[in-house]
N, C-alpha and C positions, 0 to 999 in steps of 0.2 A: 675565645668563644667556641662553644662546640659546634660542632659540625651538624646540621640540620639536613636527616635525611627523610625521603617521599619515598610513600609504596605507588605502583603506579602500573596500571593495568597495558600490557602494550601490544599493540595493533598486529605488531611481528611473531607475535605469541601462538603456536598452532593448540586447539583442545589437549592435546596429548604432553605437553609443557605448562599451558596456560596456571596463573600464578601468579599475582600482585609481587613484582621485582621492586626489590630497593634500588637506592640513586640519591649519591649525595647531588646536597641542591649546594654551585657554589656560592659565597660569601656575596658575588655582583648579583645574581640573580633572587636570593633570600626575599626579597618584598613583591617580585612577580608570581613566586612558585607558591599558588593556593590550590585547596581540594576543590577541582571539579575547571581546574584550569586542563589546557593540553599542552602539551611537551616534546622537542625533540630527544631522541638518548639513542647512544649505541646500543644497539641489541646484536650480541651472540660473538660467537668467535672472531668473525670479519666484524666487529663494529660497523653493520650495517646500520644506517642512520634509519630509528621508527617512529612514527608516531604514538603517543602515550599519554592518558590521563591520569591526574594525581587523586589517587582517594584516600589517601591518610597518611599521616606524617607517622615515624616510628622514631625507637633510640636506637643509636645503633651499639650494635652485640659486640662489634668490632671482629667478626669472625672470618670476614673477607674485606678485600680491596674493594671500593666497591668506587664504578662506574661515573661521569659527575652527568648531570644535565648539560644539554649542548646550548639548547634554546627554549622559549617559552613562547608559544602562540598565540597565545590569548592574552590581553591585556586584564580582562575579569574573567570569575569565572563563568566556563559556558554551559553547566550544569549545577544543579542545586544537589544541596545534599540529599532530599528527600526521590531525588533521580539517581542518585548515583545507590542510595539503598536499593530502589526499585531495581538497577543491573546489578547489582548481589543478588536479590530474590530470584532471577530471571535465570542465571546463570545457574544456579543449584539446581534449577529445577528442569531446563530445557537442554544442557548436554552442549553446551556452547561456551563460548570465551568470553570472556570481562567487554573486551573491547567490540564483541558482534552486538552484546546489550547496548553499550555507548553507541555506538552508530549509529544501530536502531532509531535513537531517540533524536538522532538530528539531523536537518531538512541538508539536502542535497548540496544545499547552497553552501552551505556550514564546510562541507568538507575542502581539503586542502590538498595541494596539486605542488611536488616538488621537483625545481632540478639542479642539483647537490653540483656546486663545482669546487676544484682547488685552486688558489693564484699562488705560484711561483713568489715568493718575496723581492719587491722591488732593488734590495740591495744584495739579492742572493750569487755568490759565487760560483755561479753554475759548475764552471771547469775544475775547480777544487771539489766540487759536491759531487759531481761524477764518478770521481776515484774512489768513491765510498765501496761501487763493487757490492754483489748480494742485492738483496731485494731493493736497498733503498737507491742504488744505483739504476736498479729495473724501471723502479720509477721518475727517478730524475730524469730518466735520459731521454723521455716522454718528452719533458719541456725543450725549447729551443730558447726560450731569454726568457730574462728575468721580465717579473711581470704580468706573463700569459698565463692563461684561464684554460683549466681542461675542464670536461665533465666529467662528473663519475664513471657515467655509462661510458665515455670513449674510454677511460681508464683499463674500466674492466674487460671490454671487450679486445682489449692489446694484454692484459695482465692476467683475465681472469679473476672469481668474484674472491679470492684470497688477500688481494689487495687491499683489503681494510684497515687492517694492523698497522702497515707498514705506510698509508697517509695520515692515521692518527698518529702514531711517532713522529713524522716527520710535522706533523702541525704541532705538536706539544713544541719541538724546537725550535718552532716559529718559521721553518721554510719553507712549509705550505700554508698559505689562509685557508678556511673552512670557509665556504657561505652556503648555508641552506636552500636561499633564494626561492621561500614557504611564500604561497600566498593562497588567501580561499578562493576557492574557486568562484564565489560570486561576494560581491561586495554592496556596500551602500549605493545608493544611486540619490545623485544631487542636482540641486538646480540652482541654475545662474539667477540670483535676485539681484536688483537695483533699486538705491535710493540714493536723495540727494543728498550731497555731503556738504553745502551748505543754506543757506536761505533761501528763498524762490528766487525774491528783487534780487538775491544778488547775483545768482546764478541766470536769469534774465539777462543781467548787465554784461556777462561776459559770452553770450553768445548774438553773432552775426544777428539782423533784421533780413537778410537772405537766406535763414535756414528755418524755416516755419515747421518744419518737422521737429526740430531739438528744441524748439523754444514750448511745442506742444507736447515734448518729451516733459519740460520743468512742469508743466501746466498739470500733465497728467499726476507727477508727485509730490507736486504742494502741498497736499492733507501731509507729508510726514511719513508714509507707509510707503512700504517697498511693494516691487511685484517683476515678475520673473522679465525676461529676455524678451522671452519665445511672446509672451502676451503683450509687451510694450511698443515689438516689430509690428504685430497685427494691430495695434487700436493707432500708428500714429503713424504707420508708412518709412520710420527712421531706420535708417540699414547698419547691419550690425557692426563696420566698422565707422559709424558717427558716434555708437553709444562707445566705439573702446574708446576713438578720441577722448567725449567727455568723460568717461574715465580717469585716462591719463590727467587729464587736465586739472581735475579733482573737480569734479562739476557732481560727478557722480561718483557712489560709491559701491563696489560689488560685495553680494556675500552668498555665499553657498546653504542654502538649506538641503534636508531630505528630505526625497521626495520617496512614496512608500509605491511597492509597484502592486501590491495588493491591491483584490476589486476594489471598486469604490460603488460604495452603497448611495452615494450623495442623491441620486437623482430616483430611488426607489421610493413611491409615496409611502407615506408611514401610514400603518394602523391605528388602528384602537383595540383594546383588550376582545379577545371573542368572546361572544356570550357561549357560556355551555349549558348542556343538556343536563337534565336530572343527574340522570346516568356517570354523566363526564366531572361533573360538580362534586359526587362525593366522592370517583376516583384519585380525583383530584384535591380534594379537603383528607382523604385518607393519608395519602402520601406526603402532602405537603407537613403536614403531621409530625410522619417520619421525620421527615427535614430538621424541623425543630427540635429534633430530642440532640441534637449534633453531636451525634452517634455515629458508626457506621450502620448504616441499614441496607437495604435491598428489598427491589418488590418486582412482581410480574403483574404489567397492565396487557391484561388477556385481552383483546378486543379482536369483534370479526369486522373484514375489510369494509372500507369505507367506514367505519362508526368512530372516523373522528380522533385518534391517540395523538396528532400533530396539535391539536389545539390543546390539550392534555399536556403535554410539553414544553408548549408556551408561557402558558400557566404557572409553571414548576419552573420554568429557569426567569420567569418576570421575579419569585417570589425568593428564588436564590440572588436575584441583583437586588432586591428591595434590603437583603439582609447582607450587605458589601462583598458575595460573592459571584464565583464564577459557575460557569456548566461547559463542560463536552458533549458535543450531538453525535455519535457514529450513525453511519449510514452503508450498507455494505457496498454499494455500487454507484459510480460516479455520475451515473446518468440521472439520479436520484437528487444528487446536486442542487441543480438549477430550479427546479421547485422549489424543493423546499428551502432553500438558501433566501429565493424573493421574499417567502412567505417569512422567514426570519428578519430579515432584513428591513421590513416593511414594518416588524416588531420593535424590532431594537438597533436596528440605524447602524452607525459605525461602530457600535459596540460589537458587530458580528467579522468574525475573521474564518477562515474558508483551508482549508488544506486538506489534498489530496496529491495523486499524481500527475494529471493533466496539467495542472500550473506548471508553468517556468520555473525555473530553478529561484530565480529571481523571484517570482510571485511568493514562492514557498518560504523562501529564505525573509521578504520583508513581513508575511502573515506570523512564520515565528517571531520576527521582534516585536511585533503589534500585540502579539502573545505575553510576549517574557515581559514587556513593559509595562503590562494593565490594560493598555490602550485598547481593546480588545477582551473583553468578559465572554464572549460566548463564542466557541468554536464549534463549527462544524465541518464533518470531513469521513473519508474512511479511513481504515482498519490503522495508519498509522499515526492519527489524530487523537488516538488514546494515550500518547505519550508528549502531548501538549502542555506547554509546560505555564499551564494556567495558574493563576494564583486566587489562593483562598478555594478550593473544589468546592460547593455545594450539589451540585449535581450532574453524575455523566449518564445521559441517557442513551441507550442502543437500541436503535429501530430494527425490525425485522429481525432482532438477536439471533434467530436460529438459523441463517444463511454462511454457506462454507466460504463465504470471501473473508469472514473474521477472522480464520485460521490463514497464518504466513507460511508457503512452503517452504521457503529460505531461512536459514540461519541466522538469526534465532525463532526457531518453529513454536512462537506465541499462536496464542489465541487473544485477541482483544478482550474478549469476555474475563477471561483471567485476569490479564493486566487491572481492568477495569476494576475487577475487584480488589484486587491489592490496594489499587489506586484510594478507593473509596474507604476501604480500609486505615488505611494510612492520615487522611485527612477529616474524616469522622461526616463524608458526605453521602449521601443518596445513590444506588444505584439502580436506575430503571433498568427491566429490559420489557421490549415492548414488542408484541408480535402478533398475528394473528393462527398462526401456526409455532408454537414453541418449541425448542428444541424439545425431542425428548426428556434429556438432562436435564434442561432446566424446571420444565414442566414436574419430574421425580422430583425434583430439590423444592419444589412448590406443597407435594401432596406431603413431604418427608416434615412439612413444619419449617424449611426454613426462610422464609419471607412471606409476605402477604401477596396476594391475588387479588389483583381490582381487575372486574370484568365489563367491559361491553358488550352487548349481547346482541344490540339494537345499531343500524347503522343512523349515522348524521342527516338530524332532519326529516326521518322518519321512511326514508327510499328502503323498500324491501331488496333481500335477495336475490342475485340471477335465476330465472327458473333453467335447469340444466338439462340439455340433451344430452345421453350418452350415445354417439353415434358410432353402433356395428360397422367396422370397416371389413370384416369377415367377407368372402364371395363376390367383394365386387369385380375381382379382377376376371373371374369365371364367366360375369355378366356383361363383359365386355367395357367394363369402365377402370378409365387408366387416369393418371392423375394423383395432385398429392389432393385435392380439394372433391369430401366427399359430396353425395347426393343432401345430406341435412346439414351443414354447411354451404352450401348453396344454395340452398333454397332460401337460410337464413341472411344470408348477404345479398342476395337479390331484395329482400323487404328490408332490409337497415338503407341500403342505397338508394330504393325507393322513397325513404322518409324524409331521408336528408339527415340522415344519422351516421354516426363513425364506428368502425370496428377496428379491431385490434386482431391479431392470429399473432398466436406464439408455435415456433418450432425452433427447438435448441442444436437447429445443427448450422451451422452457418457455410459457404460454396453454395456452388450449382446442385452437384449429387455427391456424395457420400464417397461411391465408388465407380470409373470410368474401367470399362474394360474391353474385349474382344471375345464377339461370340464365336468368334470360328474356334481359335486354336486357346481361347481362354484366360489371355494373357491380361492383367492389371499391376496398374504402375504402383512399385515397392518402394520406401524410403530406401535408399542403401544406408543409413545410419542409423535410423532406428526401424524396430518390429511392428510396423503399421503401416496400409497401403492407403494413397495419398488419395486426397481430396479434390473434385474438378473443380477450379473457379471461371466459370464460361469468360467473367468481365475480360481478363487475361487473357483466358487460352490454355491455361498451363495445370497440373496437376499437383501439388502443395503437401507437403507433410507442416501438420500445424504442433509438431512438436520442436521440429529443429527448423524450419523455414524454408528448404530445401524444396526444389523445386523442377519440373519438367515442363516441354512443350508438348501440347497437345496438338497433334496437325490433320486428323478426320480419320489416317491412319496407322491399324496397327504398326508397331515398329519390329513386332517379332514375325509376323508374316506378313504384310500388309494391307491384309485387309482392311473394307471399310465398315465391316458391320461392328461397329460399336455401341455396347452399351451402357444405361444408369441407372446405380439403384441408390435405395434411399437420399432422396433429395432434400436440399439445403435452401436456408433463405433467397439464395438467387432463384432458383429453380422454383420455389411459389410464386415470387416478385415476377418471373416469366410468364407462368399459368395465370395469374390474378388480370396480366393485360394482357392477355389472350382471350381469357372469359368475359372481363368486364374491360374490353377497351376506353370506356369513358371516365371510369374511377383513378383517382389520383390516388397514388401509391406512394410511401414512404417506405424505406428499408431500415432497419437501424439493429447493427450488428458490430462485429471487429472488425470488418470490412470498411464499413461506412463509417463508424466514427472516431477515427485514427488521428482525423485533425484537429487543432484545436477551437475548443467551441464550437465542435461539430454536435453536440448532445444536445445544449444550450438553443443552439439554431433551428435542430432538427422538433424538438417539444414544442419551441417557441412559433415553427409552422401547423406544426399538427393543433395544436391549442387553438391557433387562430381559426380552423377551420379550412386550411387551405389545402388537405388530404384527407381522403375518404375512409383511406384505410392503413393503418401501421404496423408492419409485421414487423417480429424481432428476435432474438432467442431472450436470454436469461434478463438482459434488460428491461424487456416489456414488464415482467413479469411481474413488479415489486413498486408500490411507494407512486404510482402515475395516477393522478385526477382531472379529469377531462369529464365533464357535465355532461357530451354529446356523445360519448362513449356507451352507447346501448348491445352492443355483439364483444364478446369475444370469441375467439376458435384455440383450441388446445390440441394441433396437430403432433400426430403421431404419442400420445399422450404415455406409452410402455416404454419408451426409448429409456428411460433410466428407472425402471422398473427392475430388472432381470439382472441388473449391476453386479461384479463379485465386490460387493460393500454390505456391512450389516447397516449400514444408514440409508442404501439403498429407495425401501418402502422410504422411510421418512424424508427422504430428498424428493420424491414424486409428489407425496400427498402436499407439502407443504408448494411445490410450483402450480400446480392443479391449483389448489387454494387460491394463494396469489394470483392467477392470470385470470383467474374466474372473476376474482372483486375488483377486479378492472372495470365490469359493464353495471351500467345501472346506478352511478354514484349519488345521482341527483332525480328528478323527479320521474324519471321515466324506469319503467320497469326494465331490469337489462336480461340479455338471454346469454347462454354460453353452451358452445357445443365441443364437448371432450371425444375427437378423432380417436378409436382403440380398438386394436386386434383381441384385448383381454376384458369386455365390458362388462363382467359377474367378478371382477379379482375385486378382493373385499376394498383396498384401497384406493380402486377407482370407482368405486361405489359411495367409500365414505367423502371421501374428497369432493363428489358431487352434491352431497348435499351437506358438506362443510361441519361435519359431524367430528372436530378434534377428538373429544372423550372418548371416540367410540374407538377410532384411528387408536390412541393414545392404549388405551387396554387390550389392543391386540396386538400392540406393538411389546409392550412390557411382557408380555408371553412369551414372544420371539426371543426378547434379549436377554430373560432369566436361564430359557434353555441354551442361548448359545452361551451365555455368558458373555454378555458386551456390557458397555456402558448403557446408561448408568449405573449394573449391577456389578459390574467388576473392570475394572483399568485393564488396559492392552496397552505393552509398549513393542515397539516396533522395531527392530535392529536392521538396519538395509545396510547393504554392501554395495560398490558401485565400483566397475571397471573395464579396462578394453576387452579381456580375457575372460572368457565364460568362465571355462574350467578354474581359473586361478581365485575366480571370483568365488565360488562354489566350494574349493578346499580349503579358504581362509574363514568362510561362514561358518565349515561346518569344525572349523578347531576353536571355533570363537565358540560354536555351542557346545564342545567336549569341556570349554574352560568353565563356563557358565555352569555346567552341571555337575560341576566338578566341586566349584564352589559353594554351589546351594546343596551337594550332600554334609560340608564342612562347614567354616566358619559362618556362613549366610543360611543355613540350614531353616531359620526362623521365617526366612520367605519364600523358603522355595516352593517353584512351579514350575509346569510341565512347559518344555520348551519346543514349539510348533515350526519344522519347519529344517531346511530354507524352503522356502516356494519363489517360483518367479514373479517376480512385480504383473500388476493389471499388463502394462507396457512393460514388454522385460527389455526390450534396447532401445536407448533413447539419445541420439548424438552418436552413435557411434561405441555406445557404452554400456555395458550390461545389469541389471538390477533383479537383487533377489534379498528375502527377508527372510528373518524368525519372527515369530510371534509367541507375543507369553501374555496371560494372564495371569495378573499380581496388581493387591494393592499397591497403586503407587504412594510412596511414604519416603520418608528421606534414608531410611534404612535400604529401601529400595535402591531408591536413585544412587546410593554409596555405591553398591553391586554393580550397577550399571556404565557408570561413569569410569569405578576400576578398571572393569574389562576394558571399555574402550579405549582409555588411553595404554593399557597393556597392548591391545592389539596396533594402536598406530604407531608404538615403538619396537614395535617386532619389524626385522628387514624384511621377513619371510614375505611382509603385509605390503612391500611397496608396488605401487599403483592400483591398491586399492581403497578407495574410500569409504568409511562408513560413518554411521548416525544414527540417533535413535529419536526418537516420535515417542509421546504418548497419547491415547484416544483419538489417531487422524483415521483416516482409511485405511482398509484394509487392502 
């Protein structure tokens, strides 16, 4: 029989080697090893043990010895092909490895926790094995009897990591065993069921008339049905060693079900279909349209806030379940959630499954099987809920599409919106994106012809507009007024509190102040690991770098001269949360920030009081901002509203206007008129102009200005090459022979794309952990001709020694 060999993507694999390895699968294992299963296998000169997925079986060339499979992890497999495509597509295009795509796509739970040991063979002749002398003497002489169990790790740390070789030799002659001892890190979770294992009378008959608890145990499952432990203890008072008895006895009999640790929707009242609006009706009949043609398509549902695109949604995934498919809901931020998850839930019942981060490992882990089994048609989730491995796609829809939480910093640097379309792509289903600020990009790809535009124009139910103050913060401090809260904000929250109305203020800075320092000799507290001076959090005490965690005590005085004259500028959610019960001592305040919502079900808890009415006013940064509906919400405040105005980002303008937008359509959702007052040092800057009065098109053509002269997206791609290390300097003369190589190559064989190559400059944050950051910038179509050029350099450069300790990557279209 010939030998049946797997290519197999392996976890051990750095960018600069990365490369589907072969691997005979042996003769025992041939019926477990399938595509999209995972695997153990020796990787690299020490036959380090790595984890590996199988994506396709080859013949072999016979060109090399090649390697066998150790073990197989999976019983099926735990990716579909149409996933393991999507980490081909991801890898070509984002500058990553096979295996960062895999991972990507599976929940926490899924992954696997090993620790590798060898046993001594129980008949091994130690004192003859000894004399062996050389390496395999190094390691025998490790063990003391036959029998015993080392770990790798104590191995290597007496041996050092060469020792690979020389325990695989010694296990092929059988004098070491191998055990992996793999397990995932989260497993099924079960429940003790009982029923009875024979008749009632008869099982009656064999229990005491002095045990009215066990005879009310038979009583209770006389229908024939089981029911768990835990609920047989509570209805009948029997203690849990009378049921092992009857157990034993054969009275009763046990069995294990699963139990799912996913929410459970059971107790959320269900709906009825929403009636929609004119408006909503034929956005709605438009798209569903689309659906039909089971094509791939895409559409942009334009709506301004409050006019309703949730019920628009509902709609669209009732009419993808009516037709035996499924839908993905993205949502960019978790707080976003609990809303809308009821309001689904209350749709479509158990059919709804939930993943994000704040669940448990556990929660994540059972929402993906609810997933991968059907049990479950409609997911919703953020940015890593786009790789939900739903069956049958008819529709993934992306709320707020234009918000930066869709973009992943980490490896693999997706954007959801990409995936999404692949996604849609792939399966010939629907893809919304729904905003009420569009991204630019998408907005250009809308006027460019490629999808359709259904607009709302009108909000739900016919509530107008917030009427918008733009309040001049210019001179107040001249006039003797200090504070983050101005004069036309207060005056405003004085009449919302007087109604018995709720307000909302947004400021995206979260701490006390911004900045603590010393007026005397000038001194403020600096991260020592990264390029930025640390944040006060009063709650604490203490002064915070919120890039690396790092952190000081604040004690009233300086530490470089001791004075007490300390100061604070630009202040943070604690620091209004202080002012707001200063001013308005009777008002009940809610905070809700990365401070405050750290625990779990702290988001859930926190809407679920404000909703009730049981707070007056809810401040927050970027979470207030987006997706919250609250009827008695008549004020919002948009303090400090230039704070990411002035940004070095060409998305800059477009990341203001569209928060402005968002935190404004917060008031006024329902029958009362709402007001919103935009706090600003810049009150004539055209984008805090248009933003007030929620003028997209107008925002949108002076944007497209901007970005033809610098040339950004959507007019032309930027890729981004960062370097990253302890050393400034080393960081700096490896960038800039990366870009002597780069232009070296774009006068020759790459001559077809070349472009001018910008840079190094230092990052926004040029030190961050301790670590330094600096980039090029190029504009070029990105094209796979590109991506060849790109991806060459890189892996040249992390095979040069010159290059070690320093890291680098490349981006396309993130920040600049």
């Amino acid at each position: 029989m010939a030998e049946k060999i797997c290519a197999a993507a392996v976890d051990a694999a750095t960018y600069a080697i990365d490369k589907l390895y072969s691997y005979r699968v042996p003769d025992e294992l041939r019926e477990q090893v399938q595509i999209g299963t995972r695997v153990l296998v020796p990787f690299g000169f020490g036959n380090k043990r790595a984890e590996a997925v199988v994506l396709a079986f080859r013949e072999d060339a016979g060109e090399f010895k090649l390697k066998p499979i150790v073990e197989v992890l999976d019983e099926t497999p735990i990716l579909t092909a149409e996933q393991l495509k999507l980490a081909a597509w991801m890898r070509e295009r984002l500058y990553c490895t096979y295996f960062d795509c895999v991972h990507a796509m599976l929940p926490a739970g899924l992954w696997f926790k090993r620790n590798e040991t060898y046993t001594l063979a129980p008949d091994a002749d130690l004192a003859a094995l000894r004399e062996r002398g050389g390496e395999d003497g190094q390691v025998l002489a490790l063990f003391e009897q036959p029998g015993q169990t080392l770990s790798v790790s104590e191995i290597r740390d007496r041996l050092g990591k060469g020792a690979g070789q020389t325990l695989d030799a010694l296990a092929g002659e059988g004098i070491l065993v191998y055990h992996s001892n793999t397990a995932q890190k989260t497993g099924d979770k079960t429940e003790k069921m009982l029923r009875l294992d024979m008749e009632a009378s008869e099982a009656m008959s064999h229990i005491s008339r002095r045990s009215p608890a066990r005879m009310d145990v038979v009583s209770l499952l006389s229908d024939g049905g089981a029911m768990s432990q835990k609920e047989i203890v509570y209805m009948t008072g029997v203690s849990d060693a009378a049921l092992r008895d009857m157990t034993k006895k054969g009275i009763l009999r046990a069995e294990y079900e699963e139990v799912l640790r996913a929410p459970d929707f059971s107790e959320v009242p269900r709906a009825a279909a929403p009636v929609l609006s004119a408006a909503q009706q034929q956005a709605y009949d438009g798209m569903a349209a689309l659906m039909d043609e089971n094509a791939p398509r895409a559409a942009l549902l334009f709506g301004v806030t409050g006019s309703g695109k949730t019920q628009v949604y509902l709609q669209l995934i009732a009419h993808a379940l009516e037709q035996g498919k499924s839908a993905i809901v993205l949502v960019p931020e978790i707080g976003l959630t609990p809303q809308l998850l009821r309001q689904f839930a209350a749709r479509f019942g158990e059919e709804v499954a939930v993943l994000h981060s704040a669940l448990s490992a556990g929660e994540r882990y059972d929402s993906f099987k609810k997933i991968k089994t059907g049990r479950a048609r409609v997911v919703i989730g953020t940015r890593s809920a786009v790789f939900a491995p739903a069956k049958n796609l008819g529709v993934i829809i992306i709320d707020e599409e234009q918000d930066a939480a869709y973009r992943s910093e980490q490896s693999p640097r997706y954007h959801a919106r990409d995936v999404a379309k692949y996604r849609a792509a792939q399966t010939d289903a629907l893809l919304v994106l729904g905003s009420a600020t569009p991204s630019v990009e998408t907005y250009y790809g809308a006027k460019q012809g490629k999808y359709p535009v259904f607009t709302l124009t009108e909000r739900f139910l016919g509530a107008g507009l917030p009427e918008v103050i733009i309040s001049d913060m210019r001179g107040l401090a001249r006039e003797g007024r200090s504070g983050i809260i101005g004069p036309d904000l207060e005056r405003e929250l004085i009449s919302t509190l007087e109604k018995g109305k709720q307000a909302i203020l947004f400021l995206n800075r979260r701490g006390n102040s911004r900045v603590i320092g010393c007026g005397v000799c000038g001194w403020v507290p600096e991260c020592p690991s990264c390029s930025t001076t640390m944040t006060y959090h009063s709650v604490s005490g203490r002064a915070m770098c919120h890039y690396c965690g790092a952190s000081i005590k604040i004690t009233g005085k300086c530490p470089q001269c001791g004075s007490t004259s300390l100061f604070t500028e630009t202040p943070g959610t604690q620091k209004l949360e202080e002012e707001l019960h200063e001013r308005f001592p009777s008002a009940r305040v809610l905070r809700m920030d990365a401070d405050t919502m750290n625990a779990k079900g702290a988001h859930e808890r926190l809407l679920n009081k404000f909703g009730k009415g049981e707070a007056d006013i809810l401040i927050g940064t970027q979470m207030v901002t987006k997706g919250l509906d609250f009827e008695n919400v008549t004020l919002v405040g948009v303090l400090d509203a230039d704070q990411s105005l002035y940004a070095q980002d060409y998305r800059a303008h477009e990341r203001t206007f569209s928060l402005i937008t968002q935190v404004v359509g917060r008031a006024g959702r329902r029958f009362d008129t709402g007001r919103a007052v935009i706090q600003t040092y810049s009150p004539l800057h055209p984008v805090i102009l248009t933003a007030a009065r929620q003028d997209y098109e107008a925002f949108y053509e002076s944007e497209m200005q901007t970005r033809e002269a610098l040339r950004c997206p959507p007019v032309c791609d930027i890729t981004m090459i960062t370097a990253v290390g302890e050393l400034e300097q080393q960081v700096l003369s490896s960038l800039l022979a990366l870009k002597t190589r780069l232009q070296s190559l774009m006068e020759g064989q790459f001559a077809d794309v070349k472009a001018p190559v910008l840079g190094p400059a230092a990052a926004q944050m040029v030190k961050v952990m301790g670590r330094y950051r600096y980039h090029l910038t190029i504009r070029a179509k990105d094209c796979a001709r590109w991506r060849r050029l790109i991806s060459g350099v890189l892996r040249e450069f992390m095979q040069d020694g010159k290059n070690r300790g320093v890291t680098v990557f490349a981006d396309s279209n993130n920040e600049m």
